[in-house]
TIBARO-343445 format. One record per residue: residue number from 0; chain; y, x, z of N, C-alpha, C in turn. Coordinates in steps of 0.001 Angstrom, whole numbers. Example, Ala and Ser with C-alpha at 12.3 -4.5 7.8 and 13.67 -1.06 7.14 Angstrom:
// residues 2
(r 0,"A",(-5690,13190,7800),(-4500,12300,7800),(-3300,13200,7800));
(r 1,"A",(-2250,12850,7080),(-1060,13670,7140),(30,12900,7870));
//
This chain:
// residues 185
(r 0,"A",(68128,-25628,-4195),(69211,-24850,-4766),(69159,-24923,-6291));
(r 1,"A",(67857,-24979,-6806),(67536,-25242,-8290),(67482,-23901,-8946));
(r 2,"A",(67491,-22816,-8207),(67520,-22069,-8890),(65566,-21452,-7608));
(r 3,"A",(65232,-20631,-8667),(63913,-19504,-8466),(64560,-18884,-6737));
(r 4,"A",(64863,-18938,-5334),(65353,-18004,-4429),(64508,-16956,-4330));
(r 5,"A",(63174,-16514,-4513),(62858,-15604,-4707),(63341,-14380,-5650));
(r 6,"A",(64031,-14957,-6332),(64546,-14170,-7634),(65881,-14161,-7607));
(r 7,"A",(66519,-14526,-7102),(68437,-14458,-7008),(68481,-12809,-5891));
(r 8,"A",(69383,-12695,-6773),(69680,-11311,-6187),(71005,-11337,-5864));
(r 9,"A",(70891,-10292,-4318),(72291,-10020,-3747),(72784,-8715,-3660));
(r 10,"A",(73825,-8268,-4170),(74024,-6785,-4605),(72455,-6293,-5639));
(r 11,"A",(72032,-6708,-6268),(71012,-6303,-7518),(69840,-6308,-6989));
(r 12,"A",(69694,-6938,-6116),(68173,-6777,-5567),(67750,-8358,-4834));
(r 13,"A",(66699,-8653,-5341),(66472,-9776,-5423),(65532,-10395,-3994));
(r 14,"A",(66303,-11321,-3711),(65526,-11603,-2109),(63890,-11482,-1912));
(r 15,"A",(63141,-11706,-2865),(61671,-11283,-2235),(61709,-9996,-2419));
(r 16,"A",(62149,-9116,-2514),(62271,-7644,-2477),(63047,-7336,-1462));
(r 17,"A",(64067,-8155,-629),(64817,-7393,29),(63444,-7787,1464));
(r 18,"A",(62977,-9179,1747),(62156,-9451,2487),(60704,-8397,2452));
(r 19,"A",(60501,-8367,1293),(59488,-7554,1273),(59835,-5740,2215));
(r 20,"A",(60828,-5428,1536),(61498,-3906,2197),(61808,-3797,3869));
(r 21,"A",(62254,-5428,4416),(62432,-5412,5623),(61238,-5495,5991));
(r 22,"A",(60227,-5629,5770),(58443,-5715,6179),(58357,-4784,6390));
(r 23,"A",(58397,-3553,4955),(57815,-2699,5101),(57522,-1627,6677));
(r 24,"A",(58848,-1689,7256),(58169,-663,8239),(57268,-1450,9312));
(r 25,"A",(56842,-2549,9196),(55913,-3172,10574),(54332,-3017,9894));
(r 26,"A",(54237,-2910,8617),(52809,-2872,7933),(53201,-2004,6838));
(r 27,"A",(51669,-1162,6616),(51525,-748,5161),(51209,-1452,4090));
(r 28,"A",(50331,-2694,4648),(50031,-3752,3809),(50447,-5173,4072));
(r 29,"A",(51433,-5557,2576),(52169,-6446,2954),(51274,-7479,1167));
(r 30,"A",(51271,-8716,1958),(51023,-9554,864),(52042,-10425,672));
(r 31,"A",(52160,-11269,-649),(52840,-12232,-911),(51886,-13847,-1597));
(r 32,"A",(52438,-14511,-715),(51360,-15804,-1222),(51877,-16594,-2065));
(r 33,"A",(51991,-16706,-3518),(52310,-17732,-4337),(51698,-18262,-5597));
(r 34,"A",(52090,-19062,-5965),(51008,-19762,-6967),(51432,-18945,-8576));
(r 35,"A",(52959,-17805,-8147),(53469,-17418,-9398),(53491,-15740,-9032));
(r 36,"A",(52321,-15356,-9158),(51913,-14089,-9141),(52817,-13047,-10570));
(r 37,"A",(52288,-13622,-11321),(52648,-12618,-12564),(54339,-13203,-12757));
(r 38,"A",(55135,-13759,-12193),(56572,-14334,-11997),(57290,-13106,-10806));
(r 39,"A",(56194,-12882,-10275),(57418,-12072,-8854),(56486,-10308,-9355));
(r 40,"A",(55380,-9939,-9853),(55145,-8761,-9619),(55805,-7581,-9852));
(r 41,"A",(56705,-7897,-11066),(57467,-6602,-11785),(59009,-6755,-10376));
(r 42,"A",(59002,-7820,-9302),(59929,-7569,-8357),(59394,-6470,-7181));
(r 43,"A",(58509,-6383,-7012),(58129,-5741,-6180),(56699,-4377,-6530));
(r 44,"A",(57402,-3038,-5494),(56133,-2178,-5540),(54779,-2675,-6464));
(r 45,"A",(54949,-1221,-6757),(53447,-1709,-7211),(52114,-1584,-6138));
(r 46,"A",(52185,-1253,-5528),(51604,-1309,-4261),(51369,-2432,-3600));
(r 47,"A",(52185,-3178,-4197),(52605,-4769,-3260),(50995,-5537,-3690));
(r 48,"A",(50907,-7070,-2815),(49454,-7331,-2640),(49635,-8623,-2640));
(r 49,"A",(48958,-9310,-3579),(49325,-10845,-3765),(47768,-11338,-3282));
(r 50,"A",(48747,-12288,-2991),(47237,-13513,-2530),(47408,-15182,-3575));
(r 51,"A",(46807,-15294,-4738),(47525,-16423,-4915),(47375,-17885,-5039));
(r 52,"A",(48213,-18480,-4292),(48060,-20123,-3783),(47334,-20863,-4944));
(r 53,"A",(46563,-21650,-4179),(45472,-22285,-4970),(46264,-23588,-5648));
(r 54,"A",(47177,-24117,-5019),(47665,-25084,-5162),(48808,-25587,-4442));
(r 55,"A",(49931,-25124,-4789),(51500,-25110,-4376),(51833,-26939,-3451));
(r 56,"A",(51365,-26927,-2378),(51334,-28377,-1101),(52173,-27920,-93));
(r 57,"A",(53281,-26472,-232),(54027,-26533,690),(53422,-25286,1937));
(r 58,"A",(54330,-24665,2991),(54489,-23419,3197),(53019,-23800,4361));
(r 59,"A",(52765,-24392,5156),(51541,-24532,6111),(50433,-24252,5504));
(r 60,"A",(50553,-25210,4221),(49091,-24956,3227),(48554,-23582,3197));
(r 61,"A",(49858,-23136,2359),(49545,-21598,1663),(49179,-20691,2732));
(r 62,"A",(50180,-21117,3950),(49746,-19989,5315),(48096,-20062,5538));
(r 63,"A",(47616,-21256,5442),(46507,-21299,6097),(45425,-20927,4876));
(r 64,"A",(45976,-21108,3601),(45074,-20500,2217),(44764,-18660,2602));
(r 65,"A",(46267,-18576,3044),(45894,-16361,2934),(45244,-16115,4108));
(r 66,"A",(45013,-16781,5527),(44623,-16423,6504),(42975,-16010,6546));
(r 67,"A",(42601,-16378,5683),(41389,-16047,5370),(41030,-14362,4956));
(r 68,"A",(42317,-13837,3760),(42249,-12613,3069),(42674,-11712,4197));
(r 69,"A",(42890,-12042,5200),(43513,-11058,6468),(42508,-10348,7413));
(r 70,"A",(43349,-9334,7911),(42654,-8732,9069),(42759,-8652,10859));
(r 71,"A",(44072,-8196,10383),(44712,-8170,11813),(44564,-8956,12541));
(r 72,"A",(45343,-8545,14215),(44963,-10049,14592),(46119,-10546,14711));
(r 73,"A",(47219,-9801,14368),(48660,-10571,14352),(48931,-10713,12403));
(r 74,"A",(49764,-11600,12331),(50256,-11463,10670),(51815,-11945,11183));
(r 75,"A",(52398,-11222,10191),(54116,-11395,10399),(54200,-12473,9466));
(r 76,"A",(54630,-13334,9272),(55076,-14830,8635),(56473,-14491,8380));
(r 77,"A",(57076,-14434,6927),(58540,-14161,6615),(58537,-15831,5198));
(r 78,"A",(59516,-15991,4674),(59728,-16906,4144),(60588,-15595,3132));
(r 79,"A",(60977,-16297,1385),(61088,-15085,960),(62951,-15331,1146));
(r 80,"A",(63063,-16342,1748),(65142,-16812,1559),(65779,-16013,2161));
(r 81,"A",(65386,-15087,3312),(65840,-14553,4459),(66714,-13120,4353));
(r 82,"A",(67571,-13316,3505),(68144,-11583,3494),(68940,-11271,3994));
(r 83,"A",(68901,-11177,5106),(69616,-10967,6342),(68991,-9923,7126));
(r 84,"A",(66874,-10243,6900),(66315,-9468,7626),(66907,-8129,7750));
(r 85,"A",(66666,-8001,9086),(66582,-6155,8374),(65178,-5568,9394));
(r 86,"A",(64850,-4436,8794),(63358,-3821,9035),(63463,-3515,10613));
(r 87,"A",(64258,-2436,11007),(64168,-1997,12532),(64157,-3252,13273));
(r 88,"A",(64670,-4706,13212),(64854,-5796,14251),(63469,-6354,13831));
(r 89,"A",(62558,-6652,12566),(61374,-6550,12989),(60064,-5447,13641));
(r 90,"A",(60455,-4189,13482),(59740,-3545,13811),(59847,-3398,15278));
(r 91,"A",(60795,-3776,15875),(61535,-4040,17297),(60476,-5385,17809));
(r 92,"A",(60437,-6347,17230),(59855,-7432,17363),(58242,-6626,17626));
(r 93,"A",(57754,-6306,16268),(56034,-5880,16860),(55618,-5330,17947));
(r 94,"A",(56512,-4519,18669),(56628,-4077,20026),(56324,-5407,20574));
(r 95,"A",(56205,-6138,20296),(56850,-7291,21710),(55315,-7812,21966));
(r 96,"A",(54496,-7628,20894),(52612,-8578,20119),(52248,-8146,21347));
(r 97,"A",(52368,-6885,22377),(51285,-6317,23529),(51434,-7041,24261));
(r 98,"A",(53107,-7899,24513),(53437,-8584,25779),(52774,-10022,25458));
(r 99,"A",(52195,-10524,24085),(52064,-12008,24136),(50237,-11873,24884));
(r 100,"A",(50183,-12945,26315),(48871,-13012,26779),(47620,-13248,25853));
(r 101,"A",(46669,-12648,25842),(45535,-12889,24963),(44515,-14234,25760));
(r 102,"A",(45088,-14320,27225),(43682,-14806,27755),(44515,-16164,28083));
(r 103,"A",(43994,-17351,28822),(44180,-18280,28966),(45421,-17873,30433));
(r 104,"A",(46490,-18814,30668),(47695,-18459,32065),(46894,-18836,33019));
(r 105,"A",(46473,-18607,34159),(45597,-19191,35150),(44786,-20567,35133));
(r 106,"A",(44317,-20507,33769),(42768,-21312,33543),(43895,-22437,32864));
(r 107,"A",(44805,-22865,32856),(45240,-24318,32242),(46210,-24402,31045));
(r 108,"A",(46408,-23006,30119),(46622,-23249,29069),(46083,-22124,28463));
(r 109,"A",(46220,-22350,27024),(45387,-21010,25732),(46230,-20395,25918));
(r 110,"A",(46013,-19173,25075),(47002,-18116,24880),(47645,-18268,23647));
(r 111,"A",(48825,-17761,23621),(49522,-18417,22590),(49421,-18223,21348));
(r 112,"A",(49721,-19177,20284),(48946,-18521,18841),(49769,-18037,18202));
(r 113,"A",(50974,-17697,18809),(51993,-17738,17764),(53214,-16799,18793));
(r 114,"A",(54145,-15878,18298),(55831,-15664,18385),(56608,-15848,17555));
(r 115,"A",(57052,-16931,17907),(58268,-17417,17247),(59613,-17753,17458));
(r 116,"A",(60652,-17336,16901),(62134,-17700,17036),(62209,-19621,17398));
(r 117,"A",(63109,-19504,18428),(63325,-21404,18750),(64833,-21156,18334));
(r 118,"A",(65565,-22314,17091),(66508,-22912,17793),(66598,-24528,17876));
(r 119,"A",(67532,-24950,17777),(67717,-26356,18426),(67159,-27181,17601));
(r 120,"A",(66702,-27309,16703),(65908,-28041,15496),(64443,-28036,15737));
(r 121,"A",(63896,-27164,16579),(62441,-26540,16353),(62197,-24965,16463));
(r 122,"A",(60982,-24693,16457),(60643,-23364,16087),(61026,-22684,14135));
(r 123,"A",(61070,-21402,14122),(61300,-20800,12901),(59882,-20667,12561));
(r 124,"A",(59340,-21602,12437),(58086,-20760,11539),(58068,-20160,10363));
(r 125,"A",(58546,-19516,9534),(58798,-18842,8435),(59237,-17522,9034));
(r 126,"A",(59369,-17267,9984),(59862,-15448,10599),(59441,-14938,12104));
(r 127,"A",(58052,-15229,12047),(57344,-14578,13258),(56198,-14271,13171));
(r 128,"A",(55281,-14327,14223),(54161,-14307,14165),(53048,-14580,14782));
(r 129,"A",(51790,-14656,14114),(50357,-15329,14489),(49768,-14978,14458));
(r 130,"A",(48701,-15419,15599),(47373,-15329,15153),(46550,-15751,14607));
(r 131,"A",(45965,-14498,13718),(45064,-14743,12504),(43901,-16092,12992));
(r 132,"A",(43501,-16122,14619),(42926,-17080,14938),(42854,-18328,15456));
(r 133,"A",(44450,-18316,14501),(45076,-19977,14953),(44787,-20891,13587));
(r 134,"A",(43739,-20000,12422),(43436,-20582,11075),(42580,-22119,12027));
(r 135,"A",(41581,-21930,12445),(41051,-23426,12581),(41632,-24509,13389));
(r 136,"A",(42694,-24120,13962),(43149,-24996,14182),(44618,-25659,13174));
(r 137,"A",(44992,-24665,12687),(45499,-25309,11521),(45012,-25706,10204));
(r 138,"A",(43722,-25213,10332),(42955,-26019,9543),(42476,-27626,9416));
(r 139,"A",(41899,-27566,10536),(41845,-29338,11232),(43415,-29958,11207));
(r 140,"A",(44280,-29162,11325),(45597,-30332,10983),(45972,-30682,9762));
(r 141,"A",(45548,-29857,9009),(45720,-29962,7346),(44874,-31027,6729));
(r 142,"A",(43602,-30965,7398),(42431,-31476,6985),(42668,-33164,7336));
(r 143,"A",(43336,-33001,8117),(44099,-34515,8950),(45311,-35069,8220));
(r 144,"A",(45438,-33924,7348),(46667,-34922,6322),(48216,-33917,6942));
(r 145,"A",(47763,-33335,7723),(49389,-32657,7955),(49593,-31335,7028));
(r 146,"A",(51305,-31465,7040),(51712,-30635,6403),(52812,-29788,6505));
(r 147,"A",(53485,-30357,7695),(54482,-29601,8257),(54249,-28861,9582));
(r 148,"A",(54793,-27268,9365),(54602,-26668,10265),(55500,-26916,11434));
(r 149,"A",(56541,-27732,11397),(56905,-27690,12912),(56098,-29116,13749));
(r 150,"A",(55708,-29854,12900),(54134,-30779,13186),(53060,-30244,13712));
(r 151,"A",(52958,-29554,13217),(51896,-28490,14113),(52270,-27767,15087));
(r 152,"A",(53189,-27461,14567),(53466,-26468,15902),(53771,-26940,17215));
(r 153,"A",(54369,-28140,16877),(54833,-28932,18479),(53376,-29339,19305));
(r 154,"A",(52633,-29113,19119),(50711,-29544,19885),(50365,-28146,20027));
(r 155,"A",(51062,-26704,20033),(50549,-25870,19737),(51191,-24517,20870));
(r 156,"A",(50362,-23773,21323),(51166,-23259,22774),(51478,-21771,21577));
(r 157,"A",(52929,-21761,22033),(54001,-20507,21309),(54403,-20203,22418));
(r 158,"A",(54387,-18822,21945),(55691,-17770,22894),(56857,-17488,22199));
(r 159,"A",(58109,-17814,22922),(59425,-17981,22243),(59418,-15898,22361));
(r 160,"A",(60122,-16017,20818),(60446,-14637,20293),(61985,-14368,20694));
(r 161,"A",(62330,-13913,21344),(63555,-13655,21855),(64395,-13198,20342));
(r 162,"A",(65546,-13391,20191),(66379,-13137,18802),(67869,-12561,19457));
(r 163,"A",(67952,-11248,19319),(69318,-10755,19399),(70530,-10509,18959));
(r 164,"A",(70117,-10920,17015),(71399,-10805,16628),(70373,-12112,15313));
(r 165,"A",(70590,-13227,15952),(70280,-14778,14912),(70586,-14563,13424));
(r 166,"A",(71876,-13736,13153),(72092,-13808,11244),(70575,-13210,10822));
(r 167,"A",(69669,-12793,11175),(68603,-12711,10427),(67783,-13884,10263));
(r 168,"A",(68011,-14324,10714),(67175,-15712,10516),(67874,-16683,9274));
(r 169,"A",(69429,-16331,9394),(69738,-17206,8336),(68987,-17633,6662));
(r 170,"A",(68644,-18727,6944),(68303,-18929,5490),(69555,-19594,4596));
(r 171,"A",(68723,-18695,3251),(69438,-19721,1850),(68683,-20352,1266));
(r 172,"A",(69653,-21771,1655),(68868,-22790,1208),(69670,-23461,-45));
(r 173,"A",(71082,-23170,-223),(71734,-23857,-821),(73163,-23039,-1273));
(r 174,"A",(73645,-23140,-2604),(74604,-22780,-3207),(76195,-22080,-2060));
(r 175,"A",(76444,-22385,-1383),(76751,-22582,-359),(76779,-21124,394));
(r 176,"A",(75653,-21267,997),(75179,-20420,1538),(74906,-18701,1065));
(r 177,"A",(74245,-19293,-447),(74909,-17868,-1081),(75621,-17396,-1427));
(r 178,"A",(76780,-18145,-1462),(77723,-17111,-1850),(78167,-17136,-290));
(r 179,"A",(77710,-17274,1097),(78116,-17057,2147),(77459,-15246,2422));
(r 180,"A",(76453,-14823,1797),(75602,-14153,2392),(76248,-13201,1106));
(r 181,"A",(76170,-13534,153),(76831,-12468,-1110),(78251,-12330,-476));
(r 182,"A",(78634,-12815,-157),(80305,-12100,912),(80240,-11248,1729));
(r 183,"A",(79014,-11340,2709),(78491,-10379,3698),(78383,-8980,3160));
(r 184,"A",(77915,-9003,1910),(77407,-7751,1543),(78166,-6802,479));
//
């Protein structure tokens, strides 16, 4: 788009803030992973919790850089383009973490590392979620030279995240698009 999307604002509030606010009700502690810490802080709470990228190689990298600073055993994965989110349809979603199996389906596959939105392109990896103990294995794919998460993800057992109303998922990716989403609002 050429422009900062973390920083374009729609109605005065700037998309990693609106992503960040739709977080808020699924966690008290929400981080942001980027290599431009002191660029986004005065956007968000001061409360807010940076983790920051060692070295900007693209969104798999960085996922697998913060997975380390974590606890849980789920982490919500948002991308910051998404302002569409809104909070109750993720907090609707965390309900869902009890239903994903922890144990193997009758001995012949893992349990899944991941809920994620599918559409016809692939999985959304940028707006779901994982487990914190899917780091070594995306570690070894990184370590192998990969770098795209829907590369990984296709070798990788997911539970499809059911999506009821898709405009949250919309990303802005392009000129286009924002002023599609600045019309919305």
């Amino acid at each position: 788009m050429g422009r900062d999307k973390a920083r374009i604002e729609i109605n005065g509030v700037p998309m990693l803030r609106r992503v960040y606010d739709a977080a808020r009700p699924c966690s008290r502690e929400i981080y942001v992973v980027t290599s431009r810490v002191e660029a986004y802080r005065s956007l968000l709470p001061l409360d807010a919790k940076f983790i920051a990228e060692i070295e900007p190689r693209g969104p798999a990298i960085a996922f697998a850089q913060a997975l380390p600073h974590l606890s849980t055993e789920w982490v919500l994965l948002l991308a910051c383009d998404l302002p569409q989110l809104d909070g109750a349809q993720l907090k609707g979603w965390t309900a869902l973490l009890d239903r994903v199996p922890n144990d193997a389906i009758q001995g012949s596959l893992t349990a899944p590392i991941a809920l994620l939105p599918k559409h016809e392109k692939g999985w959304e990896p940028l707006c779901g979620f994982y487990r914190r103990t899917c780091l070594p294995e995306l570690a070894h794919f990184i370590d192998q030279g990969g770098r795209s998460f829907q590369k990984w993800l296709s070798n990788q057992h997911i539970q499809e995240l059911p999506v009821s109303a898709p405009q949250v998922l919309f990303n802005c990716n392009t000129p286009d698009d924002l002023e599609q989403v600045i019309q919305q609002f």
